[in-house]
C-alpha positions in Angstrom: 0.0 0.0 0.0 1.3 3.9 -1.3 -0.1 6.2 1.2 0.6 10.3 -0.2 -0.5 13.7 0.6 -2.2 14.8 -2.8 -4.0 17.9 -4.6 -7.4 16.7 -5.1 -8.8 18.9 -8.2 -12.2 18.7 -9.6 -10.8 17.2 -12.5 -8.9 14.0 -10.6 -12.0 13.7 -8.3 -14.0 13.7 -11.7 -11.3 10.8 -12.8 -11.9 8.7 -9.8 -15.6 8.9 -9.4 -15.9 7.3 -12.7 -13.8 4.3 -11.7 -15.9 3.5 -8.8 -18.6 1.0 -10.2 -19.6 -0.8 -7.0 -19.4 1.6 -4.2 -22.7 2.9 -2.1 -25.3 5.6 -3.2 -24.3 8.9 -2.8 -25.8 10.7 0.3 -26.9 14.5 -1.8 -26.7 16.2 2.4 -23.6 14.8 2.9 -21.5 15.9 -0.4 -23.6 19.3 0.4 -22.3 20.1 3.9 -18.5 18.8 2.5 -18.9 21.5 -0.5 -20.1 23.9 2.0 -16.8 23.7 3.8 -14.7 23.2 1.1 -16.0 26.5 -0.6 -15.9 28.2 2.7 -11.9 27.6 3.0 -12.8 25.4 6.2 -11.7 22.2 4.4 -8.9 20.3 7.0 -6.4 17.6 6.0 -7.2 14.7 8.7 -6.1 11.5 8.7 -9.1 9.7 6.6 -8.2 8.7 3.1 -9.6 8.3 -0.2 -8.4 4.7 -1.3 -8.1 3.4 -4.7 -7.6 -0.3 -5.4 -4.8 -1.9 -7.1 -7.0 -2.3 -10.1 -7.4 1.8 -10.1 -11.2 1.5 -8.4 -12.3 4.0 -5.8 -13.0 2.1 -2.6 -13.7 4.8 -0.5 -14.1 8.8 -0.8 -16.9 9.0 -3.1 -18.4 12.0 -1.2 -15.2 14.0 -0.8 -14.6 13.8 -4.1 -18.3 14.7 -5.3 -18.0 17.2 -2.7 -14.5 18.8 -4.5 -16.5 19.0 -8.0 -19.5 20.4 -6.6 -17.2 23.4 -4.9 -15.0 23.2 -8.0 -11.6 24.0 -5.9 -9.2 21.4 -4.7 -8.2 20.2 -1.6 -5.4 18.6 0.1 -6.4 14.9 1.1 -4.2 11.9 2.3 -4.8 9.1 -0.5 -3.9 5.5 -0.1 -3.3 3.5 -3.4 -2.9 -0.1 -4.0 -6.2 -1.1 -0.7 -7.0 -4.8 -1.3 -10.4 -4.5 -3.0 -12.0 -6.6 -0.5 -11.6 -4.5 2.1 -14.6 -2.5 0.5 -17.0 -4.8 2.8 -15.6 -3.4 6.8 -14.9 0.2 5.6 -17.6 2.4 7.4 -18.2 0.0 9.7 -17.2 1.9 12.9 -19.8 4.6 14.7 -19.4 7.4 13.3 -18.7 10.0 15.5 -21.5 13.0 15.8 -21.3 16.5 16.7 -22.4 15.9 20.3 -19.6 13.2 20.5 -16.9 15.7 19.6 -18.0 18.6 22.1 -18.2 15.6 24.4 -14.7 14.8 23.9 -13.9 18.5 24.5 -15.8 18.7 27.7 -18.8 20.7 26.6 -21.2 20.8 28.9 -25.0 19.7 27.9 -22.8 18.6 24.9 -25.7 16.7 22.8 -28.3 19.3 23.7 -25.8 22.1 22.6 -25.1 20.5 19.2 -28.6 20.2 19.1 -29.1 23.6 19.3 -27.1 24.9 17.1 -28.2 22.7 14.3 -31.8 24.2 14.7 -30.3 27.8 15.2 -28.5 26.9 12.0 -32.0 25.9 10.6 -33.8 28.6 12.0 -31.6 31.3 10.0 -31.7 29.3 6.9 -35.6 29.2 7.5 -35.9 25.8 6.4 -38.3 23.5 7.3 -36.4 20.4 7.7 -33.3 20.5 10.2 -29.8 22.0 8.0 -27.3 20.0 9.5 -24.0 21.6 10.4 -21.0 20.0 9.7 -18.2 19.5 12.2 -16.1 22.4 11.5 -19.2 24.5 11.3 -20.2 23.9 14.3 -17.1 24.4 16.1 -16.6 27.4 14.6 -20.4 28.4 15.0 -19.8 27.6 19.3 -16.6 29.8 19.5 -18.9 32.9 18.1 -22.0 31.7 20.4 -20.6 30.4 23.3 -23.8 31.4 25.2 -25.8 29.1 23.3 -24.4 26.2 26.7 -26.1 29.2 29.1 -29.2 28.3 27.3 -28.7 24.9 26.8 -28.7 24.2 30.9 -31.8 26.5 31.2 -33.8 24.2 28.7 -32.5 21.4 30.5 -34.6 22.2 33.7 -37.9 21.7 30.8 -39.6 18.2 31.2 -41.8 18.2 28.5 -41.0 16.0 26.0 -39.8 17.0 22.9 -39.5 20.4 23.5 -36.0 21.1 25.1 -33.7 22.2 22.1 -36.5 24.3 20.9 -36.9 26.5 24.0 -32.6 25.9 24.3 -32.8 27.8 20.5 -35.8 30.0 21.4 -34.0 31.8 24.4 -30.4 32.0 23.2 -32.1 33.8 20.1 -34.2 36.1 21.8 -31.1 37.3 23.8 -29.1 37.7 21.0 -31.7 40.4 18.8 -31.8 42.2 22.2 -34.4 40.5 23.8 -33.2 38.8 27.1 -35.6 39.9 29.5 -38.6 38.4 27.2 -36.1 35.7 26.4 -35.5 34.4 30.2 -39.7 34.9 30.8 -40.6 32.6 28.1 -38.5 30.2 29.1 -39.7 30.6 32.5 -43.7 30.4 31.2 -43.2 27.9 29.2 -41.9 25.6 32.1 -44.4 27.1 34.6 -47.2 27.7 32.9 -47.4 31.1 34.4 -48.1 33.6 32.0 -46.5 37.3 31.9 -50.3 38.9 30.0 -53.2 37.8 28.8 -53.6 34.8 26.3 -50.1 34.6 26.8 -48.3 32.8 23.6 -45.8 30.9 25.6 -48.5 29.5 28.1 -50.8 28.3 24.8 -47.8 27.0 23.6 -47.3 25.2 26.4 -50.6 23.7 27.3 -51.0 22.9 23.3 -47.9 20.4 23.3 -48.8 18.8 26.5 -51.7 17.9 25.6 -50.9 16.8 22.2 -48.1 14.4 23.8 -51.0 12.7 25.2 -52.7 12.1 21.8 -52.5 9.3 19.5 -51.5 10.5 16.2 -49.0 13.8 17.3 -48.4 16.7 15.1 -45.3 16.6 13.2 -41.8 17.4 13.9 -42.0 20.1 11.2 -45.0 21.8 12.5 -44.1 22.0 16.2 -41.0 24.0 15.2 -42.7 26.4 13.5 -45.3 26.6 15.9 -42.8 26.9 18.7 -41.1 29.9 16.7 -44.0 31.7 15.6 -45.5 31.8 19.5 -42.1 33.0 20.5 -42.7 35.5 17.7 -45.6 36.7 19.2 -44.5 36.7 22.9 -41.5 39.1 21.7 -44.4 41.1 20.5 -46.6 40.5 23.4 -49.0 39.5 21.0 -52.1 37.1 22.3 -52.4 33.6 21.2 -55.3 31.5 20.9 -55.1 28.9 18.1 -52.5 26.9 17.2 -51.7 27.8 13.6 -48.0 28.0 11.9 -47.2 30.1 8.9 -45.3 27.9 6.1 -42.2 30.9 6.9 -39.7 29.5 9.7 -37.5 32.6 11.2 -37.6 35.2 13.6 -36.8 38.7 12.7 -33.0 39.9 13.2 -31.5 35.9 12.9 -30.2 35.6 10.2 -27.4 33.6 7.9 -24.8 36.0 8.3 -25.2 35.7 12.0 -24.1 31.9 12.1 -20.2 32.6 12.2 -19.9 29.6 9.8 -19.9 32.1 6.3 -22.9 30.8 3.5 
């Protein structure tokens, strides 16, 4: 086995993908958040490999590479030539290690509820519906410019309603941040007391809404309680009254936004 330090351009990785007729389907997220970094200058030489069989097959590397032609700009990458075909079958086979596993390592506290967190902060700005996944570098980068977010990762913690602590974790670290940390530190308060600050009080409704939904059988979705969680957190920075429980198809709140992240586009 050759093991080297190479310049991976979008026109070797563009070589290589088109030798690689057995490998797995390609994961369109994953090559995504890889492009996203590469583009962003936040690409790091580690000590994973792309690996090419004796034959001249790609074995493994199939998203770092799609992910150099989609960014169109090279990286640095360690490559290993000459890999026994066969081992194909055990690569991968390890647990991969997640975001909440690496602030872990680092001694974060609330680790897994902080990489939560930011996740659905980095959602939140992007106003997607779905959760925009951060990738490793982004999200360390993305805690050194919010370190607060752990401040309001410990006061969710103290919520035990199901389902609901990264949202209110996210909720109050972002109503601090647009200059609203009384109102931030009330609705967290409401919304695990169930005492309300004025009348028809949004975090309250919001409140009694999810409980009793958690005791239905058929539970509204993921996708809908975020954006009902944001849009009565809208309306309790506004001190506007909330009676039904209806979500606009817009995900945000006003003043977080991309540029805010710390993480670039």
């Amino acid at each position: 086995m050759e093991v080297q330090i190479k310049t991976i351009t979008p026109e070797y990785a563009r070589k290589l993908l088109n030798n690689n007729p057995s490998n797995r389907l390609i994961r369109s997220r994953a090559v995504e958040n890889m492009a996203r970094d590469i583009s962003n200058g936040k690409w790091q030489l580690t000590g994973e490999s792309i690996k090419i069989s004796s034959d001249g097959y790609l074995i493994d590397g199939q998203h770092r590479l799609s992910a150099v032609v989609k960014a169109d700009t090279p990286i640095q990458c360690l490559v290993c030539y000459n890999v026994d075909q066969e081992s194909m079958t055990v690569i991968d086979s390890g647990s991969k290690r997640t975001i909440g596993d690496r602030f872990k390592i680092n001694n974060v506290a609330n680790a897994y509820q902080v990489a939560a967190i930011l996740n659905l902060l980095n959602t939140l700005a992007r106003g997607h519906k779905s959760l925009a996944i951060l990738t490793p570098t982004e999200a360390k980068l993305m805690l050194e410019e919010h370190p607060n977010v752990k401040e309001s990762a410990a006061l969710a913690a103290r919520c035990k309603i199901k389902g609901t602590a990264t949202m209110l974790g996210a909720a109050h670290y972002v109503s601090g941040y647009i200059g609203h940390s009384t109102s931030a530190d009330e609705f967290v308060e409401t919304f695990i007391t169930g005492v309300g600050t004025y009348p028809n009080d949004a975090a309250r409704f919001l409140r009694e809404y999810i409980i009793t939904d958690c005791m239905k059988a058929n539970r509204m979705s993921t996708n809908f309680k975020r954006r009902l969680f944001f849009h009565a957190l809208n309306k309790y920075l506004s001190r506007d009254p909330m009676t039904r429980a209806q979500a606009p198809e817009t995900f945000g709140v006003r003043g977080w936004t991309v540029d805010k992240l710390g993480i670039g586009t």
